[in-house]
C-alpha positions in Angstrom: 16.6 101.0 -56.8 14.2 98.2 -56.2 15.7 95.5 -53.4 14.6 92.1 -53.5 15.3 90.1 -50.0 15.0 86.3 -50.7 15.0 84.4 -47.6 17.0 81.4 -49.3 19.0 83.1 -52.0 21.2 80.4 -53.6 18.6 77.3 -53.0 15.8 77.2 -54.8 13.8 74.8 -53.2 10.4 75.2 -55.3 12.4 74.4 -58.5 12.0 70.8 -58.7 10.4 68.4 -61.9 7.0 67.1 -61.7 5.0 65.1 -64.1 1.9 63.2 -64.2 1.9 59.1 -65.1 -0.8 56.7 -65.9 -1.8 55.1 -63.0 -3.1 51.2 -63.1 -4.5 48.7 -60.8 -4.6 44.8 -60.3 -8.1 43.2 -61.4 -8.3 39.5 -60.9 -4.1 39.5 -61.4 -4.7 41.5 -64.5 -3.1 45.2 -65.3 -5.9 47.5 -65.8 -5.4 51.5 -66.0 -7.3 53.8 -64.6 -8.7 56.5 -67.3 -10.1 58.9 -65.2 -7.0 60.3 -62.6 -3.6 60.2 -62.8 -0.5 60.7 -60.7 1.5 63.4 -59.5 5.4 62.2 -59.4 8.3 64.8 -58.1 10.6 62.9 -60.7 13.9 64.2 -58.9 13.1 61.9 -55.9 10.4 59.5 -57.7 7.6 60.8 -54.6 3.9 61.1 -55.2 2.7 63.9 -54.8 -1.0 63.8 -55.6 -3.5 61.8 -57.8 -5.6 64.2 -60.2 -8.0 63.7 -62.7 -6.7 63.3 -66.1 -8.1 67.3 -67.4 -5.8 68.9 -64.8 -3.0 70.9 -65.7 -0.1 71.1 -63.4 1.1 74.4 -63.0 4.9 74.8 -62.3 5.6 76.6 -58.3 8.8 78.1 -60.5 7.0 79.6 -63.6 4.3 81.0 -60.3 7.4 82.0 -58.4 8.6 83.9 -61.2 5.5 85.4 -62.7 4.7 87.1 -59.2 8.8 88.0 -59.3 8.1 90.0 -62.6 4.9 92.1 -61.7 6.3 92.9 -58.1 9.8 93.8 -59.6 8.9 97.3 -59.3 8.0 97.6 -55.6 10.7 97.3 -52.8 9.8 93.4 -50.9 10.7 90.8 -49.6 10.0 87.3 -50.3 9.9 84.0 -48.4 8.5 80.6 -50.1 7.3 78.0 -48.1 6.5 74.1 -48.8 4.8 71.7 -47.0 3.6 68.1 -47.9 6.9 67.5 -49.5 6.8 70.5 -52.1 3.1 69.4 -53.1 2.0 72.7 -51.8 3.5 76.0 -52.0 3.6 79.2 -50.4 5.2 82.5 -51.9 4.7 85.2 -49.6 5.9 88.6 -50.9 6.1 91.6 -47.9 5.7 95.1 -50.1 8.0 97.3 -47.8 7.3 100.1 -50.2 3.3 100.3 -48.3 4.9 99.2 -44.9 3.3 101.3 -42.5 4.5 102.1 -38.6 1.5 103.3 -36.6 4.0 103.5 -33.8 7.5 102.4 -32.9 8.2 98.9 -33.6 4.3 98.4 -34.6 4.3 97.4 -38.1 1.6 96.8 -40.4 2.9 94.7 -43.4 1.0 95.1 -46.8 1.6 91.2 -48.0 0.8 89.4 -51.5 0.7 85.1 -50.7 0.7 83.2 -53.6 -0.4 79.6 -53.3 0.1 76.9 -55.5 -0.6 72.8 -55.4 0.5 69.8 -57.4 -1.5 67.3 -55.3 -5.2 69.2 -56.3 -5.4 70.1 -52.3 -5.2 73.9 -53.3 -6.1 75.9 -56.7 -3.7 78.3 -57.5 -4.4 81.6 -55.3 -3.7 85.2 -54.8 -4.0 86.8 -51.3 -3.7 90.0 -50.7 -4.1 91.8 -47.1 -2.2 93.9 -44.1 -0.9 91.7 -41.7 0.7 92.9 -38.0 3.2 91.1 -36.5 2.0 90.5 -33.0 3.8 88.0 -31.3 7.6 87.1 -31.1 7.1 83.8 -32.4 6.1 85.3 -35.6 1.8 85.1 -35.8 0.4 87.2 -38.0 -3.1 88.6 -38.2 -4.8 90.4 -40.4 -7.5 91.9 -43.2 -7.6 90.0 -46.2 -8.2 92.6 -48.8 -8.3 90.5 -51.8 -8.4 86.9 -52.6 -8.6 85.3 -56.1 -8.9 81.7 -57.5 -7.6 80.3 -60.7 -8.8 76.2 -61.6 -6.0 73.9 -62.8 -7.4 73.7 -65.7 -6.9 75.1 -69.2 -3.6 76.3 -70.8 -1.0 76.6 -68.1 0.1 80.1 -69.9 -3.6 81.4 -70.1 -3.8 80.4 -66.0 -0.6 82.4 -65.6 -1.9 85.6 -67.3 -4.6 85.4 -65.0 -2.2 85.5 -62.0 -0.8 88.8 -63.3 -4.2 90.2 -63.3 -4.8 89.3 -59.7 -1.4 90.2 -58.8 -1.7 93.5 -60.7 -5.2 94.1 -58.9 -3.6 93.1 -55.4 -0.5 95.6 -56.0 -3.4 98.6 -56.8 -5.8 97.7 -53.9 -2.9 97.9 -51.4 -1.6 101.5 -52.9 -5.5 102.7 -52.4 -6.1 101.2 -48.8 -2.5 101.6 -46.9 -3.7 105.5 -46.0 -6.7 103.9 -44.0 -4.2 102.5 -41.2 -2.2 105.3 -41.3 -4.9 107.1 -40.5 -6.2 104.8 -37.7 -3.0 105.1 -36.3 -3.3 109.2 -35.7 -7.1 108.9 -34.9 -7.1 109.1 -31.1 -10.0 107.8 -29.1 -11.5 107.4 -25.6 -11.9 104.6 -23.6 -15.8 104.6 -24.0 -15.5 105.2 -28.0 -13.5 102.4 -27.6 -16.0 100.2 -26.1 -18.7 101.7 -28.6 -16.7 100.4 -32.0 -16.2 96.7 -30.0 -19.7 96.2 -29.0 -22.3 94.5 -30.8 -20.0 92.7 -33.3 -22.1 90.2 -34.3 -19.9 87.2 -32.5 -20.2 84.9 -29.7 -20.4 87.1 -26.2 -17.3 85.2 -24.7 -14.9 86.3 -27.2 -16.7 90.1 -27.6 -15.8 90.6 -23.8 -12.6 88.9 -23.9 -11.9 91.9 -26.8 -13.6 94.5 -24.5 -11.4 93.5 -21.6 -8.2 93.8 -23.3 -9.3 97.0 -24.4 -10.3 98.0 -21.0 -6.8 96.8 -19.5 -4.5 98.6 -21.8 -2.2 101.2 -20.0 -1.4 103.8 -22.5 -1.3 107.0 -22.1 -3.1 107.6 -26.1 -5.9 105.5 -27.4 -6.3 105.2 -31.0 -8.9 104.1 -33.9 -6.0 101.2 -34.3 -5.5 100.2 -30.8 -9.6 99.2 -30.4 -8.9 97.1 -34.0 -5.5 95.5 -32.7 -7.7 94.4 -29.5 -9.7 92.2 -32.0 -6.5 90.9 -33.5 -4.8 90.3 -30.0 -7.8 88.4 -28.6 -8.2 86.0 -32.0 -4.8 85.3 -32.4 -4.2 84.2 -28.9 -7.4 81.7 -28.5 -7.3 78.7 -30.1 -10.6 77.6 -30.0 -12.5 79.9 -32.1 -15.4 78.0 -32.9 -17.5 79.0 -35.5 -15.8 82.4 -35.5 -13.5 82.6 -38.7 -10.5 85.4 -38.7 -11.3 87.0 -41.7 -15.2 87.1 -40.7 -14.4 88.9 -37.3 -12.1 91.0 -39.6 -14.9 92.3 -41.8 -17.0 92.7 -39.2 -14.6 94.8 -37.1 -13.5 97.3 -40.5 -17.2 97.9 -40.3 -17.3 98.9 -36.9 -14.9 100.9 -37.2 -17.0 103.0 -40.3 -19.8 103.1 -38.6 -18.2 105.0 -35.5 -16.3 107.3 -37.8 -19.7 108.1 -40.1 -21.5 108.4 -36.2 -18.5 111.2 -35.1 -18.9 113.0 -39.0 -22.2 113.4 -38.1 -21.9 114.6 -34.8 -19.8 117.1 -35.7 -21.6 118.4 -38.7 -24.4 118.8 -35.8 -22.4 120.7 -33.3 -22.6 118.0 -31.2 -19.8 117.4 -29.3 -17.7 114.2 -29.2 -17.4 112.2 -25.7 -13.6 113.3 -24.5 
C-alpha cells in the first residue's frame, strides 16, 4: 500500500486564486494602459504578486501540486510544500522513501523530486531530481542533482503540464537506475591514502580542497568507505558560507568523477595483479 505523508494535511496552503489584470499608468493626469505586462493579483487577499508580460501563462501551484501527486502515487513519499514571497513562489518537495537508502545507522541518503513553480515570473516551472543527506540537525541538505528540467510559462497551461509528467516520469526512472551507486559506495571500504587520492586535484580553489582533505584526515572511524571521502566534500561545502565562485552542484559533479576515476584506476590494477594500497 502506497503512504503518502503530507506535512500540512488539512490546509492547503498553495490552493489559493490568482489572476492577471490590466495594468495602467498616469500620463500628464490621463489613464493610459500598459500593453505589454500585466499583473499578478492573489484575488483571495487582493496582493500582487508579480508583473508579467502579457504572453505568459500562469500555471496553477495546485494543478502542479496535483500532477506531481498523480505520477508519484505509486511510490511510498513524503511531501512537504513550501512558499515564499507570499505564495508567489512555490516549492513541492516530494522524499521517495521507496529508494531511501541507509549507508549506515542513522545516515540517510534521500532520493528527492522538488517541484518549483512561480506566479511572479522569478522562476519557470522546474523539476529537480537528486540524493540529498541530511547532515546537520538543523535540517541542511546537500547533495547530487541528478536531473533538472525547465518548462517556459508560455503556451497551453495543459500542454506545460504534460511536460511536467515527462520530467517527473524521467526523474522517477533515473532515481530507480542510480540509487545502487550509493549503496554501493557505502560497502566499498577504503584507506586513508585512497582517500586522499579521490579528494586531490578537484579542480577547486586550494583552500576549500584542504579544508576537504583535513576533514578526511580527522575522521576517527574504525572503516573508511568510497561514501565517507564523498560526504567530506558535502561536510566541508555545507558548513562554509563563503563559497565563492565554487557552486554545490559544480563541486558535486566534479567529486562523482573523482570517485570513477579511482574506481576505473583500482579495476585496472587488479585486472593487472597489482595490488591495491591496504
Amino acid at each position: 500500500m502506497v503512504e503518502i505523508t503530507d506535512v500540512t494535511p488539512e490546509i492547503r496552503d498553495w490552493e489559493f486564486p490568482v489572476e492577471k489584470r490590466d495594468l495602467f499608468f498616469y500620463n500628464e493626469e490621463k489613464e493610459q494602459d500598459v500593453v505589454t505586462h500585466m499583473a499578478v493579483i492573489r484575488t483571495d487577499t487582493g496582493a500582487v504578486l508579480g508583473v508579467v508580460g502579457k504572453d505568459y501563462t500562469i500555471l496553477d501551484h495546485k494543478d502542479i501540486v496535483d500532477m506531481a501527486d498523480l505520477v508519484l502515487a505509486r511510490h511510498n513519499h513524503t511531501r512537504k510544500v513550501i512558499l515564499t514571497k507570499n505564495g508567489a513562489r512555490m516549492f513541492a518537495k516530494y522524499r521517495l522513501t521507496d529508494y531511501e537508502i541507509e549507508i549506515r545507522p542513522n545516515d540517510k541518503v534521500n532520493p528527492t523530486i522538488t517541484v518549483m513553480n512561480s506566479y511572479d515570473g522569478s522562476m519557470r516551472l522546474t523539476v529537480e531530481a537528486g540524493a540529498f543527506r541530511l547532515v546537520c540537525t538543523n535540517g541542511l541538505i546537500v547533495g547530487k542533482k541528478l536531473l533538472r528540467k525547465v518548462r517556459k510559462h508560455l503556451g497551453a497551461s495543459m500542454a506545460v503540464l504534460e511536460h511536467l509528467e515527462k520530467h517527473l516520469l524521467d526523474a522517477v526512472a533515473i532515481l530507480e537506475a542510480v540509487a545502487p551507486v550509493w549503496q554501493k559506495w557505502g560497502t566499498q571500504t577504503i584507506s586513508k591514502e585512497q582517500g586522499v587520492e579521490i579528494l586531490t586535484d578537484l579542480g577547486i580553489p586550494k583552500k576549500y580542497e584542504e579544508a576537504i582533505l583535513e576533514n578526511w584526515n580527522s575522521l576517527h572511524i574504525p572503516v573508511r568507505t568510497v561514501w565517507e571521502a564523498y560526504n567530506s566534500i558535502t561536510w566541508v561545502l555545507s558548513h562554509n558560507e563563503d563559497l565563492g565562485q565554487v557552486s554545490v552542484e559544480r563541486v558535486h559533479d566534479i567529486s562523482f568523477k573523482a570517485v570513477s576515476k579511482f574506481e576505473e584506476n583500482v579495476e585496472k590494477m587488479e585486472a593487472g595483479a597489482v595490488p591495491v594500497p591496504a
